[in-house]
GUZADO-327647 format. One record per residue: residue in one letter; x, y, z of N, C-alpha, C in turn. Coordinates in steps of 0.001 Angstrom, whole numbers, plus 500000, padded with zeros to 6 digits. Atoms other than C-alpha are relative to their C-alpha. Example, Ala and Ser with C-alpha at 12.3 -4.5 7.8 and 13.67 -1.06 7.14 Angstrom:
<atoms>
a500890498810500000512300495500507800500900501200500000
s499180498810499940513670498940507140499230501090500730
</atoms>
This chain:
<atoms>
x499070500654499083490640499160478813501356499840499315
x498403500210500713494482498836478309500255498634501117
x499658501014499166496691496320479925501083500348500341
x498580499263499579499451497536481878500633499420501542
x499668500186498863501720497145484660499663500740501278
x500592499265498987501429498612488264500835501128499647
x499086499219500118504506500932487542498908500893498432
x501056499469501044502312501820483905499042500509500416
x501507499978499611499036502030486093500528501200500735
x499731498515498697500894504735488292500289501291499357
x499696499303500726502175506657485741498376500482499160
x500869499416500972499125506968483755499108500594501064
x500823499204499423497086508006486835500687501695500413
x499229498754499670499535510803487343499915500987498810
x500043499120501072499293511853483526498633500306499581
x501381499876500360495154511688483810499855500923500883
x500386499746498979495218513473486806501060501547499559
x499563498354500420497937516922485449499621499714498891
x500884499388501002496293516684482519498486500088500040
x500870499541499855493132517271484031499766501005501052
x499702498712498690493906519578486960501406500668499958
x498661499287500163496675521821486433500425500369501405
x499442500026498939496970522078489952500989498910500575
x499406501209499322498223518869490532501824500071499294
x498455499746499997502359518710490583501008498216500632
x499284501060499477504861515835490992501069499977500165
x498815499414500084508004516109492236500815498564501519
x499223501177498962510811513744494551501558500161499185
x498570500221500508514325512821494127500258498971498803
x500501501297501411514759511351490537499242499798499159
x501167500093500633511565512118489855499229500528498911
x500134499228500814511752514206487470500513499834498295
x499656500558500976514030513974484521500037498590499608
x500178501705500114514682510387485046499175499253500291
x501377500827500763511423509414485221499733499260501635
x499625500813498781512084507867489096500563498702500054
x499257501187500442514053504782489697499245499028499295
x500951501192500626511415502552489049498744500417498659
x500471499444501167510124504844486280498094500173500295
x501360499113499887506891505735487634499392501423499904
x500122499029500603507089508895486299500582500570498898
x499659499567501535508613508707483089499255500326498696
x500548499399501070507985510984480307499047501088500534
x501129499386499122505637513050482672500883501968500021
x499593498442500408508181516272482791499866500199498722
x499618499499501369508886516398479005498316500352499586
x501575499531500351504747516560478667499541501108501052
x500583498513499100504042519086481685501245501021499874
x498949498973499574507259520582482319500608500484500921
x498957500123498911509644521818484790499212500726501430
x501090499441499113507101523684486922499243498860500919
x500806500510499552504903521132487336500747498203500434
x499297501439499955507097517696487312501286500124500440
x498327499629499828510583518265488825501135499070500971
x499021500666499425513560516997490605500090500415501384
x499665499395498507513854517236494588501371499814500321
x498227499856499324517386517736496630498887498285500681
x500538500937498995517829514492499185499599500348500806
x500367499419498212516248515795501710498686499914500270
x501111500422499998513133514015502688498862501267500941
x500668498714499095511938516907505430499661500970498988
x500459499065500963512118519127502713499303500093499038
x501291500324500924510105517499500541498761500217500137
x501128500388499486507350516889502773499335501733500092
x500510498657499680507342520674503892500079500853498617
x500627499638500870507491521630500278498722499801499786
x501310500671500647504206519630499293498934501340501188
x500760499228499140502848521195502911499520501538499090
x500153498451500684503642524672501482499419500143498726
x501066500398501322501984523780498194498586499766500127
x501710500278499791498836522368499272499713501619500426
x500557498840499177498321525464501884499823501563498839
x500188498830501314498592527743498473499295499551498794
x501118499874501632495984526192495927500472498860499233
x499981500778500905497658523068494917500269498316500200
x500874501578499944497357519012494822501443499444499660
x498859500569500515501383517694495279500183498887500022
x499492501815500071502353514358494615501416500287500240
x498908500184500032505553513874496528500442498513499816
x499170501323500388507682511224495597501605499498501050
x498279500240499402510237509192498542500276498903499515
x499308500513501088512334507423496457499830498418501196
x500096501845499501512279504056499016499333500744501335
x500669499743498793509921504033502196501084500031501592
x499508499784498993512687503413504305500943501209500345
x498891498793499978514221507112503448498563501103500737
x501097498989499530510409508684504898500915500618501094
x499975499729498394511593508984508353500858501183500478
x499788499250500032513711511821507903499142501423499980
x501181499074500019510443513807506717498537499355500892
x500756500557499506508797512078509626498911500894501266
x500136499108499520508523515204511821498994500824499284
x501284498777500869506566517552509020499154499077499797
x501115500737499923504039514613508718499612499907500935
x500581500222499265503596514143511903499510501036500927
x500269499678498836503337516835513580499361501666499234
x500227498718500353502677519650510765498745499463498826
x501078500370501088500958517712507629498360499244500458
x501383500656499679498147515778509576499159500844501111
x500767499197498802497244518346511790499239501579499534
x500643498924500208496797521422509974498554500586499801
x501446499943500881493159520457508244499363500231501916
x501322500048499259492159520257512125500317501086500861
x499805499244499503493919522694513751499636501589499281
x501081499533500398492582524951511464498395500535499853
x501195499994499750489280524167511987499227500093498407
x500686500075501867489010523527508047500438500811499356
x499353498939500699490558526427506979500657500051498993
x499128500328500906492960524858505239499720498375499749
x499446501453500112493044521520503848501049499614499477
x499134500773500432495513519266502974500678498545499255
x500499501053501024495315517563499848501278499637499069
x498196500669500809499283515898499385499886498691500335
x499742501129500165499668512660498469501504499700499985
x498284500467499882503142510902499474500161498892499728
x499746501448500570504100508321497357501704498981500152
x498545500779499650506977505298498196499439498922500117
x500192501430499497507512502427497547500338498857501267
x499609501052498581507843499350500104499923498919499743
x499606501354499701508706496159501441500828498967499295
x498494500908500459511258493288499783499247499853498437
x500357500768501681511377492228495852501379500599499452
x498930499571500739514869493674495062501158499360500490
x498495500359498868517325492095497612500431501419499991
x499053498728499397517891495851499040500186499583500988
x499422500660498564518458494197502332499379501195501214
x500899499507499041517258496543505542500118501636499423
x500435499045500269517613499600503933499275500629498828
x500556499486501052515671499492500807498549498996499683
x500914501420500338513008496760502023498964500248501034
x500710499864498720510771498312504980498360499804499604
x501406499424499818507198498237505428499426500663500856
x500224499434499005506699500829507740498785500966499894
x501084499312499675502628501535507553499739500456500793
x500723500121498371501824500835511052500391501024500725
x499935499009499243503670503824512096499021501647499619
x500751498363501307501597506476509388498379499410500981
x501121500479499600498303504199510989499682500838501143
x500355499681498450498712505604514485500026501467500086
x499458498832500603498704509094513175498310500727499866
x501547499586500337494772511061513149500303500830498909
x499811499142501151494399512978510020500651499858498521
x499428500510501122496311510950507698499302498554499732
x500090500689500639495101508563505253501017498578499499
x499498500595500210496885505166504457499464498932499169
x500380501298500935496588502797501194501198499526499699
x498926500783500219498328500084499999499630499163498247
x500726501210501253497175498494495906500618498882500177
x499401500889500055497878495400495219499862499828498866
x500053500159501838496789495438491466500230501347499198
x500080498679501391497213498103488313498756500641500265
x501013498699500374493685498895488234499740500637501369
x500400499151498721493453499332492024500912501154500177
x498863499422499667496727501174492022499841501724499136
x500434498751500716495812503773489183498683500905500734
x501137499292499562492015504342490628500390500515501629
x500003499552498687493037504691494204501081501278500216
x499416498823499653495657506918493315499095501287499222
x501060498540500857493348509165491195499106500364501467
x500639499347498820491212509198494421500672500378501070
x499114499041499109494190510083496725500635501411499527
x500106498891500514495107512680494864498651500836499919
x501638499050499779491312514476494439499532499602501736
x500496499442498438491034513968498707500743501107500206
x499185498894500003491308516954500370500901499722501917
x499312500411498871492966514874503420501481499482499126
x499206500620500586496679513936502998500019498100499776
x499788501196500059497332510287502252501612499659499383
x498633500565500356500895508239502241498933498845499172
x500064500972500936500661505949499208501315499287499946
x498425500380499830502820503013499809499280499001498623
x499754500596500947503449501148496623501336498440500076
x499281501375499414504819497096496949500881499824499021
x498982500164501195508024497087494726499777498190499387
x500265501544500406507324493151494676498770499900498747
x501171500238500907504080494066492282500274500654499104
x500073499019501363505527496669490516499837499731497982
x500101500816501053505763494417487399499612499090499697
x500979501526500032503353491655487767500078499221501624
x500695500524498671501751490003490862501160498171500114
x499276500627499593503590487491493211499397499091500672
x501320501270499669502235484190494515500942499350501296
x499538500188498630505091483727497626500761499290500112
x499188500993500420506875481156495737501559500484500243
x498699500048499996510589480987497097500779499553498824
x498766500555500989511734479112494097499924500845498632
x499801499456501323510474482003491611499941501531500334
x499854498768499109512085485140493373500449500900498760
x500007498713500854512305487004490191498696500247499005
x501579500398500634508807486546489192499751501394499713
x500740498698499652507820490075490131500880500647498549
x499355499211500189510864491326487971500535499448498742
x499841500930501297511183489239484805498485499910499006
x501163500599500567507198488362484011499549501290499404
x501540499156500823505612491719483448498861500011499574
x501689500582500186502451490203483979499057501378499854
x500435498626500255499951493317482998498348499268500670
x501279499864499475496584493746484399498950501289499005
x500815499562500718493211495001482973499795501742500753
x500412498475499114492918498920483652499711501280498827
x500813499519500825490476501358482185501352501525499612
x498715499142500508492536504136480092499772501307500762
x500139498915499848490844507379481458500145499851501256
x500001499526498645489879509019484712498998498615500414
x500788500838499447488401506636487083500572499769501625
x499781499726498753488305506338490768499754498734500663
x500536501385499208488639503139493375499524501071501334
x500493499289498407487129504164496945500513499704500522
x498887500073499388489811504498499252499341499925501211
x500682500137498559487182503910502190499411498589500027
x500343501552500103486419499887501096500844499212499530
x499586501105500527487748496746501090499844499256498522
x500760501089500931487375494093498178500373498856500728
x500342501616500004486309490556498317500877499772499114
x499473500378501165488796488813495879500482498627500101
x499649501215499928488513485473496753498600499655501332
x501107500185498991484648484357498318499955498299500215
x500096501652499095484491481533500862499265499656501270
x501130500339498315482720479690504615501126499900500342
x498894501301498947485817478032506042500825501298500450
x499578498543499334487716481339507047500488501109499110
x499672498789500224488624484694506419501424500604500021
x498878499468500105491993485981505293500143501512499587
x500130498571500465492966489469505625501190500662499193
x498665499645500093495820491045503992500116501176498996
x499919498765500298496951493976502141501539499767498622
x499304499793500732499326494810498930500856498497499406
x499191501275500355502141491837498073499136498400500632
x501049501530499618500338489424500529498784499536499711
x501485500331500198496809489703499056500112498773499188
x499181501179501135498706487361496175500203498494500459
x498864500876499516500451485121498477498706499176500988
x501435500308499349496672484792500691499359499235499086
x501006501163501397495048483267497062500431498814499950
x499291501116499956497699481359496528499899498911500815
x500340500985499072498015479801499538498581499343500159
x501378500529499247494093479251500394499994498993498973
x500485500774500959494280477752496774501101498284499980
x499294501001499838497450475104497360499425499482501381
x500615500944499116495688474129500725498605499310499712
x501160501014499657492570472904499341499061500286500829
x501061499590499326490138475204501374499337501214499462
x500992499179500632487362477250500948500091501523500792
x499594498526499626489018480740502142499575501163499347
x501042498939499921487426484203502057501480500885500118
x498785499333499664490519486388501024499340501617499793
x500720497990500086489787490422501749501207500784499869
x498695498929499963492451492989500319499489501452500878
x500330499308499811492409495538502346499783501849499441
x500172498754500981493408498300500016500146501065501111
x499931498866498993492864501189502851500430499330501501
x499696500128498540494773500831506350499046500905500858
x500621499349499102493374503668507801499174501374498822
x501045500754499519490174504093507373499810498996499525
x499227501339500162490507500374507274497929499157499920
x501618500055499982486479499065506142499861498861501097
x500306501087498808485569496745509342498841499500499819
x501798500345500018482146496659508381499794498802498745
x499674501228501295483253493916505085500805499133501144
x499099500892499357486037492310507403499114499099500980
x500527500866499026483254491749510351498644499574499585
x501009500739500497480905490441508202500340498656499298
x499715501092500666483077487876506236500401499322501883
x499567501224498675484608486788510024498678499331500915
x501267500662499514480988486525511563499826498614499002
x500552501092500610480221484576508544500744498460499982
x499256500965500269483309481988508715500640499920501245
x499415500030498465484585482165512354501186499339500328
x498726500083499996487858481693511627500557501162499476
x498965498799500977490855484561510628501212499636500250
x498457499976500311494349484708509257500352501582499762
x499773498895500675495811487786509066501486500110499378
x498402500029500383499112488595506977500586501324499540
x499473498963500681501652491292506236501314500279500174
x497777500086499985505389491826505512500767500719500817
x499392499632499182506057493967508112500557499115500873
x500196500960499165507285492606511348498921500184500663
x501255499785499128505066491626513858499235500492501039
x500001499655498461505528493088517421499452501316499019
x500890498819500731502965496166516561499868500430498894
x500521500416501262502232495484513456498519500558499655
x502103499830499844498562496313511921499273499203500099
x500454500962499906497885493089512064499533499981501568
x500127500214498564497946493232516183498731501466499814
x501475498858500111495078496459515039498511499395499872
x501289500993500834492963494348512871499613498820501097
x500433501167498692492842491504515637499086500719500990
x500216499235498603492260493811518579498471500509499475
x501451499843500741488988494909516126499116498970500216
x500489501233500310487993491789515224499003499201501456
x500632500982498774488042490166518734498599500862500818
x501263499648499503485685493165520073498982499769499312
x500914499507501360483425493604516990499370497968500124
x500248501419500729483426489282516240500172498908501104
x499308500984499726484264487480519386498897498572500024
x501272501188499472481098485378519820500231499087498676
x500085500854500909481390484171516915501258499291498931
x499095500693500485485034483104516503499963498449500492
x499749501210500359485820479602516158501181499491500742
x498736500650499844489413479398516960500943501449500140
x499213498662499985492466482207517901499965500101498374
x499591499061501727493326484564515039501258499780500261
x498413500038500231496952484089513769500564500606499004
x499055499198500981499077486394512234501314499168499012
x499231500785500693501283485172509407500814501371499823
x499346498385500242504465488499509503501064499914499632
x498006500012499958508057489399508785500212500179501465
x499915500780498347510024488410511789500463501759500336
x499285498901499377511351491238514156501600500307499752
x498864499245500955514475491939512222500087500836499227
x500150499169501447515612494090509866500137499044498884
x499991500621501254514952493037506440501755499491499383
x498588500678500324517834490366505478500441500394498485
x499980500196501406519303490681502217500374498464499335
x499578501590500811521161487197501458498731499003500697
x500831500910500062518331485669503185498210500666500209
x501813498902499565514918487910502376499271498562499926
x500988500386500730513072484762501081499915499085501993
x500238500708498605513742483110505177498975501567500381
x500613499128499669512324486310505974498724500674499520
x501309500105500629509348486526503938498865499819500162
x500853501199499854506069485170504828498988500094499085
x500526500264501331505354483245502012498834498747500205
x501224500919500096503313480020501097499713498896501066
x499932500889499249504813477395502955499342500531501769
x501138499234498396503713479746506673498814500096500051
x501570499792499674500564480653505745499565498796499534
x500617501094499654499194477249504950500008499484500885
x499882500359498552500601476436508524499003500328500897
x501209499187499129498485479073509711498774499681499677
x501195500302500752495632477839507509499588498872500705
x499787501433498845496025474331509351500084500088501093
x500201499644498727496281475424512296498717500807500883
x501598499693499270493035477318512751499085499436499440
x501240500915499692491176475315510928499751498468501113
x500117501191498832492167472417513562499302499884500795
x500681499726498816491228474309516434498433499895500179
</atoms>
């Protein structure tokens, strides 16, 4: 075991993963010589080389339909979009060329590219460098969607998005990149000062990108949440003084229901949370599950704890947040009912 950051944990699954498959390739804007902004790939060309580790133009379409044209010839690309809110340019070759080929095909081809970007607030980029835009990759057949929230999940799940032979967007929470965040407004450089490191095994090793974890077991209800908020879900259940059941979800889509509707049967209460906004959100997914799959045995409505329907503020991300002080609201509020 080493102890490393999430930005460390990403990097080393990228250098376990071309130095054990020479197929595998990494490439984005930045991503190359300079290592990417946030250095999740530094040092990675000067050890493979310009072939295999390189620099992309801006041009997010072109990225995407590089990787395409890569997979469809024998090889395993890791693209790199430098902030999640620059995808949407290469939103067209994902949607309508990268998730379709494995079926239009009829198997013929698979399509085994991983698209990595980071997301959601921890920098003050304000609305254009702060999105969380899963929920639109969710509604998408054929594509894969994770989210870590720790080093070791972040290394193993990318070792197993990389070895599927389905694509998967890997969104990465700039708020964790350097140690885990607890929702606290008054310590908004936590993420980016502490370098809190986490326990993560040095070699190859794989998380299952088709299950939840438990990371916080409880009766009194069930909190669901995913990447930055899995943090901010502990936290909270732990400053209210209740016996909460927090589930990271780790995979959006395929999203494990069969852990989620077993902790909500068991506690018949739910919170769900996530930094997007809320008007179609995945949170309004996970409910719409829940209530068929669990209703007999809810307790009280489900309440979403989200970012509001704005774009991400910059002078005021931390109003825009939902941090500790909301979700204990929400915590109080269904357990009332």
């Amino acid at each position: 075991m080493a102890r490393m950051t999430m930005i460390k944990a990403i990097n080393s699954a990228l250098d376990v993963l071309m130095e054990k498959d020479e197929t595998v390739c990494s490439f984005g804007e930045d991503a190359g010589y300079f290592g990417g902004v946030f250095g999740c790939t530094e040092g990675l060309q000067e050890k493979y080389g310009l072939n295999r580790v390189f620099d992309a133009p801006i041009n997010e379409s072109a990225i995407i339909a590089m990787a395409i044209g890569m997979a469809s010839n024998g090889l395993r690309p890791v693209a790199e979009i430098q902030f999640a809110d620059y995808i949407f340019p290469g939103f067209d070759q994902i949607i309508s060329e990268l998730s379709r080929i494995r079926y239009r095909t009829a198997g013929a081809f698979t399509m085994p590219v991983t698209i990595r970007t980071p997301c959601g607030g921890g920098i003050y980029g304000g609305q254009t460098h702060s999105m969380s835009p899963e929920a639109f990759f969710t509604h998408i057949p054929g594509i894969r969607v994770v989210m870590p929230s720790n080093p070791h999940d972040a290394k193993g799940m990318l070792i197993a998005s990389v070895e599927c032979d389905d694509p998967v967007i890997f969104f990465e929470p700039k708020r964790l990149y350097n140690g885990p965040f607890d929702g606290d407004p008054h310590k908004p450089a936590l993420a980016w000062s502490s370098h809190e490191k986490g326990e993560v095994p040095k070699g190859h090793y794989t998380v299952d990108i088709n299950k939840a974890e438990i990371v916080r077991g409880g009766s009194e209800l069930t909190i669901l949440a995913y990447g930055t908020m899995v943090h901010v879900a502990k936290e909270s259940a732990r400053l209210a003084g209740v016996d909460a059941e927090v589930i990271d979800l780790r995979t959006l889509i395929p999203y494990d229901m069969q852990t989620i509707a077993k902790s909500v049967n068991k506690t018949g209460r739910c919170v769900v949370l996530h930094e997007a906004p809320r008007t179609s959100g995945f949170g309004a997914e996970l409910i719409a599950q829940i209530q068929e799959d669990c209703f007999y045995a809810l307790e009280a409505p489900i309440i979403r704890v989200t970012g509001w329907d704005t774009p991400y503020p910059h002078a005021h991300e931390w109003a825009y947040f939902p941090g500790q002080e909301r979700v204990m609201r929400a915590i109080k509020q269904v357990l009332e009912n």
